[in-house]
C-alpha positions in Angstrom: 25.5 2.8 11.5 25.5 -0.3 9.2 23.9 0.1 5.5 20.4 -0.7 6.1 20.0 -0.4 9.8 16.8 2.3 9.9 14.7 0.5 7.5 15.3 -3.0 9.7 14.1 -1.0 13.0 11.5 0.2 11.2 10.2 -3.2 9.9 10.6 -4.9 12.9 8.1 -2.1 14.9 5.4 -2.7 12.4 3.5 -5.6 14.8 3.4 -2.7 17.4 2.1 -0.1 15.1 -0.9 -2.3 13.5 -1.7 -3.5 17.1 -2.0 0.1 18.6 -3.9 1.3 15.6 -6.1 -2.1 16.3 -6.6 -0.9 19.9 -7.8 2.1 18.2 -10.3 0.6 15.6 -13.6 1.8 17.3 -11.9 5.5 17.6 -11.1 5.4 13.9 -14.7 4.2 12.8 -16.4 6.8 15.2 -14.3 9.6 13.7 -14.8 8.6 10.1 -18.6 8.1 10.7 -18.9 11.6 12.0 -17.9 13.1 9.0 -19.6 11.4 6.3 -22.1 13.5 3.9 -25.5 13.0 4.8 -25.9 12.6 0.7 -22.8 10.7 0.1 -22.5 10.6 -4.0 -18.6 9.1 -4.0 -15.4 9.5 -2.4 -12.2 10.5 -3.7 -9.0 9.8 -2.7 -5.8 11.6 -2.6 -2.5 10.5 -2.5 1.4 10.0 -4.0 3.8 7.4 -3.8 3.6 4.6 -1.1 0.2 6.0 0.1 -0.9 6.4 -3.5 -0.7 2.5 -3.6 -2.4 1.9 0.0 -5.3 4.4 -1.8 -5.9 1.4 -4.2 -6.7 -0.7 -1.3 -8.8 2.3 0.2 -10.4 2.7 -3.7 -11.7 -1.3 -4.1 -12.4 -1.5 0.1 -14.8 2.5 -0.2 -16.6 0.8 -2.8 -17.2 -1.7 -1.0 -18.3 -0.3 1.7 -20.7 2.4 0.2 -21.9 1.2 -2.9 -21.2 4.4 -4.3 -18.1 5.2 -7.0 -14.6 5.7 -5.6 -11.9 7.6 -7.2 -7.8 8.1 -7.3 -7.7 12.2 -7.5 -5.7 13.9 -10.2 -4.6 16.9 -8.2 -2.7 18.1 -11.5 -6.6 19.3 -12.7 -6.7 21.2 -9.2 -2.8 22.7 -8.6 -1.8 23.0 -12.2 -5.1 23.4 -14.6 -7.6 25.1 -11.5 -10.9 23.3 -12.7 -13.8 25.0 -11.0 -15.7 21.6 -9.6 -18.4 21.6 -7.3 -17.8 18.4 -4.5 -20.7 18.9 -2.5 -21.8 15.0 -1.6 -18.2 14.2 -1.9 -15.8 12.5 0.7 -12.6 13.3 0.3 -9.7 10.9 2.0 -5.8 12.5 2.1 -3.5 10.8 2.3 0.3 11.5 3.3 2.6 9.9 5.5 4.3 13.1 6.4 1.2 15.3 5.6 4.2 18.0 4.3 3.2 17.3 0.7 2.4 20.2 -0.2 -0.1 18.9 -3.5 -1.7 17.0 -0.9 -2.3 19.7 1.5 -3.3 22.0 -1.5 -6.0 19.5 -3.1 -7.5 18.6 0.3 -8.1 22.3 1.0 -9.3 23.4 -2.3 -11.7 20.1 -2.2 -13.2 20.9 0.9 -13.7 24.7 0.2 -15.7 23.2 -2.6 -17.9 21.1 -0.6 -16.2 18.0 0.4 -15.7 16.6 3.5 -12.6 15.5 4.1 -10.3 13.2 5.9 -6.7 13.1 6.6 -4.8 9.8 6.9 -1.2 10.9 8.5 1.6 10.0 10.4 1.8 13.7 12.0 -1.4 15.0 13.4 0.0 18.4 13.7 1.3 18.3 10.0 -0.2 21.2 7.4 -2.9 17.9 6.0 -3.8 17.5 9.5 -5.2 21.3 10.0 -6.6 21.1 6.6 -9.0 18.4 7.0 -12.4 17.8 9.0 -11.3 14.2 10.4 -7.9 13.0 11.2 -6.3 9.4 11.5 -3.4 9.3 13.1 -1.3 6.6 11.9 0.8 6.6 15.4 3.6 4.8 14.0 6.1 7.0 15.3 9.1 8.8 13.8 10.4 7.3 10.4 13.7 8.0 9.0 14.6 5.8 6.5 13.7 7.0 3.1 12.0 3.7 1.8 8.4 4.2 3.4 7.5 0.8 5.5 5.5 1.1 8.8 3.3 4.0 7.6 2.6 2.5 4.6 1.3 -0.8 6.4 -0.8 1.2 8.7 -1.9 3.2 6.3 -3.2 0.1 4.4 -5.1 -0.9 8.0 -6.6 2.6 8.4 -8.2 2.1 4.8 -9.6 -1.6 6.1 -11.0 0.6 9.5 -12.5 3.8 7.7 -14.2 1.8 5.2 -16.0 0.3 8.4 -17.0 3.8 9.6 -18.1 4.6 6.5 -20.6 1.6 6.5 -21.0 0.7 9.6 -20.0 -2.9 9.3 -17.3 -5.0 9.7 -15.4 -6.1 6.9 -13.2 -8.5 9.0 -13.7 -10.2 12.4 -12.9 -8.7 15.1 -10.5 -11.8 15.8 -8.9 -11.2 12.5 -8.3 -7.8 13.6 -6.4 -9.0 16.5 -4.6 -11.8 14.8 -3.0 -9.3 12.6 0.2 -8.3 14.4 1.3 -11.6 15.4 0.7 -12.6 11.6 3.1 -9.5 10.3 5.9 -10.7 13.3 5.8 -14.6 11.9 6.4 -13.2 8.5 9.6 -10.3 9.5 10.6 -13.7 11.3 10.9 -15.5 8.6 13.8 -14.4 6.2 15.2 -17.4 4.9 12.7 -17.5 2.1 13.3 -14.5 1.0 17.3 -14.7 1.0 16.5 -17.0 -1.1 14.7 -15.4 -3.7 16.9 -12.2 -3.1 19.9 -14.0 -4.1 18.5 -14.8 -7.3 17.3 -11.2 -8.6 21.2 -9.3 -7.8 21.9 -9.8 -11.3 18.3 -8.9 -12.5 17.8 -5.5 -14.1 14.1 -5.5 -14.5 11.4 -7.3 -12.9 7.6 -7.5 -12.7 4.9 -7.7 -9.8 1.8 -8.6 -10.7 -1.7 -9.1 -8.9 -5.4 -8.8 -9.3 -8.1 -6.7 -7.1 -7.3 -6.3 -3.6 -3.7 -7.6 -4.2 -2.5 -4.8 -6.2 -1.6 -2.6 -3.8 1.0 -4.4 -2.7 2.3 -5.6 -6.3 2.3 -2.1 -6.7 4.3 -0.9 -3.7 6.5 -4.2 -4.0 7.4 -2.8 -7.5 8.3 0.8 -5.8 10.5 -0.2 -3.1 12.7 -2.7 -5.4 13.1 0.3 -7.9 13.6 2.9 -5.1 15.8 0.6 -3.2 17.9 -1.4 -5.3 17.9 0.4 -8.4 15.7 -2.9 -10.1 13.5 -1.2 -13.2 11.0 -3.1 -11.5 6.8 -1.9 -12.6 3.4 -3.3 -11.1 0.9 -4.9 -12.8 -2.5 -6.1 -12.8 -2.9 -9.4 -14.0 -5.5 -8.2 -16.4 -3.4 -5.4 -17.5 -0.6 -7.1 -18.3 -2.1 -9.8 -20.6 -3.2 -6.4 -22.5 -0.1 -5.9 -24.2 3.1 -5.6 -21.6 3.4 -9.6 -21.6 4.9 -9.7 -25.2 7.9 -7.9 -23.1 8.0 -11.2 -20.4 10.3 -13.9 -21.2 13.2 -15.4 -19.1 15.1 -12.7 -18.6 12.4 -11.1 -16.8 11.3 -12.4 -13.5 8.0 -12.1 -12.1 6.7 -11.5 -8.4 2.8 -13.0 -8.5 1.1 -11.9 -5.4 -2.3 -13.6 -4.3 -4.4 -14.6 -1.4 -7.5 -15.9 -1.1 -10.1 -15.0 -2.9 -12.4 -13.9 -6.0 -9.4 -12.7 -7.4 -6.8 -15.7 -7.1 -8.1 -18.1 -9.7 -7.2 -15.9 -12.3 -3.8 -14.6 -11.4 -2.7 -18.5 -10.8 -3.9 -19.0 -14.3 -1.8 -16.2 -15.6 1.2 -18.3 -13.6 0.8 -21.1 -15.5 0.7 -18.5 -18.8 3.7 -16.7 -18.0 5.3 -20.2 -17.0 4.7 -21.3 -20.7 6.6 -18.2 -21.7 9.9 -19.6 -20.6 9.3 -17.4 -17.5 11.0 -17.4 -13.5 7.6 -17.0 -11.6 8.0 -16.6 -7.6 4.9 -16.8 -6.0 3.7 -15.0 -2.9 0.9 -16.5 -1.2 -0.5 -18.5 1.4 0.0 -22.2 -0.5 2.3 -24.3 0.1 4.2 -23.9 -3.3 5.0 -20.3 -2.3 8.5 -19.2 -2.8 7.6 -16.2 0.0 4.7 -17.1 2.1 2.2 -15.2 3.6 0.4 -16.3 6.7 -2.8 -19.1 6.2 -6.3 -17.8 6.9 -5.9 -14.1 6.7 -8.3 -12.3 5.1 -7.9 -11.0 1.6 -8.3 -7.3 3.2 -6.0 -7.8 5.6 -3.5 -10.0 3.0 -2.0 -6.7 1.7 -0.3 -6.1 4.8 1.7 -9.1 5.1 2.5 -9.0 1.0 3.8 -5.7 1.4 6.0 -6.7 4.2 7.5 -9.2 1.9 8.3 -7.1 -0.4 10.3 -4.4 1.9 12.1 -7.4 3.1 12.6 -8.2 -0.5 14.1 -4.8 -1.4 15.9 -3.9 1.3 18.2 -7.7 0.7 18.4 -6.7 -2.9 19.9 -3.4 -2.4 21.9 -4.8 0.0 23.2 -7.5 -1.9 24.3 -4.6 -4.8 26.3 -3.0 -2.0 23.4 -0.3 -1.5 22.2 1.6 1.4 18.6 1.5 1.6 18.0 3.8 4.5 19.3 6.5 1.8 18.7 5.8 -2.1 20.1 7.4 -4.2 18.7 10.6 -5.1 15.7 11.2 -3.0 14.5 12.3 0.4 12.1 11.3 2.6 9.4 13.9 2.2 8.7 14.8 -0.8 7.2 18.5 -1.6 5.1 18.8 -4.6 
């Protein structure tokens, strides 16, 4: 097997994943609606890694959706300091590719023994976060063997869109939208050339910044994850507001950096931060849906929906880098697909 080869497969299947889990959309509302608190306060949401970043989709899109506040969990206060809380009112999302994590499992089940009701987003529906939790979404991507997370972690991002709809009981895209979506993520795995081109100019670059604003930065976020896990790049994930706090004194032209936007209330202000960064002497590749994008991402999509194919680009992204360094991304270095606690 050629260096690579699972994590290609496993890109190229993600049109048919998102379209079965689109055939699925009114199943996934229904389910999601069924379990909601009669009293809903908030909604907490828990989660590591890849689906850890898809959550910060899930965290703006909840909001959204329920008016109420929305919160990344720190299961460290449940598995390692035991607070006593009381999440009656509470809906409580988990969220685990493998749903083997045993933190996961562990801070599900303690949630909803204190009141919660709680959700499981998975790829397994017989996994130990499947049996813990009231609701299940089964991702239905089939199995995945390379290490570097990629069609679970796009369908996990389309579950989010589809249970903050049951939540609310509104759409927050078109149907049409909805349906547009795989043929949208197979124009963008078709088109590589783009980014052979920017891959070819990061094999020499050591560290690297991905930056975005609002619903965007999930995927800056898990763009920045699969170039460090894949190709070694000390690459980290910004928001465009964060990064003007402080971490751009360490941007200059040795650092490149990955700007990720779409349209939106968000994209005014991470183009302005372009133009900043620019001033600073620095290489800034654009993703986006302009025609001055060095990767571009399909017109018209909605910015819900625009994490999907952002993320796409940046698995392609990593998995030419590594390769380019002589790297097998199916199997970094150093870690293993599921990851226990």
């Amino acid at each position: 097997m050629t260096k690579g080869q699972l994590m290609a497969g496993e890109m190229a299947e993600q049109p048919d994943v998102l379209a079965r889990l689109v055939d699925r959309a009114a199943e996934v509302r229904a389910s999601v609606a069924g379990v909601v608190p009669d009293d809903l306060a908030a909604c907490v949401i828990v989660a590591r890694g890849s689906s850890d970043h898809a959550a910060l989709l899930g965290q703006y899109l909840l909001q959204v959706a329920t008016g109420r506040p929305v919160a990344l969990a720190s299961p460290s206060l449940h598995t390692l300091y035991r607070v006593p809380v009381d999440y009656r009112g509470v809906l409580v999302v988990g969220v685990s590719q493998s749903g083997a994590t045993s933190e996961i499992v562990d801070v599900v089940s303690d949630l909803g023994a204190a009141g919660a009701r709680t959700v499981a987003i998975t790829n397994d529906p017989s996994s130990p976060l499947a049996s813990a939790a009231g609701c299940v979404i089964d991702l239905g991507a089939g199995p995945e063997l390379a290490v570097p997370a990629t069609k679970t972690v796009t369908a996990t991002l389309l579950a989010f869109v589809l249970v903050a709809e049951g939540l609310s009981g509104r759409s927050l895209v078109s149907a049409s939208d909805l349906a547009d979506l795989p043929g949208h993520i197979a124009d963008v795995l078709a088109d590589e050339a783009p980014v052979a081109r920017v891959a070819a100019g990061l094999l020499d670059t050591d560290q690297l910044v991905s930056v975005a604003r609002g619903y965007l930065l999930a995927a800056a976020r898990e763009t920045a994850l699969k170039l460090r896990e894949t190709s070694g790049t000390l690459a980290e994930g910004w928001s465009a507001a964060d990064l003007r706090h402080g971490p751009v004194a360490a941007i200059d032209a040795r650092v490149p950096v990955l700007s990720l936007r779409a349209a939106g209330p968000a994209a005014a202000d991470t183009e302005r931060l372009e133009a900043e960064l620019v001033a600073r002497g620095a290489t800034v590749l654009r993703v986006n849906d302009g025609a001055e994008a060095d990767l571009p991402l399909p017109p018209g999509v909605p910015e819900a929906l625009a994490n999907i194919g952002a993320v796409v680009r940046g698995q392609h992204l990593a998995r030419l880098v590594s390769l380019g360094r002589g790297i097998d991304p199916d199997q970094p270095l150093g870690l293993n697909k599921v990851t226990q606690s």
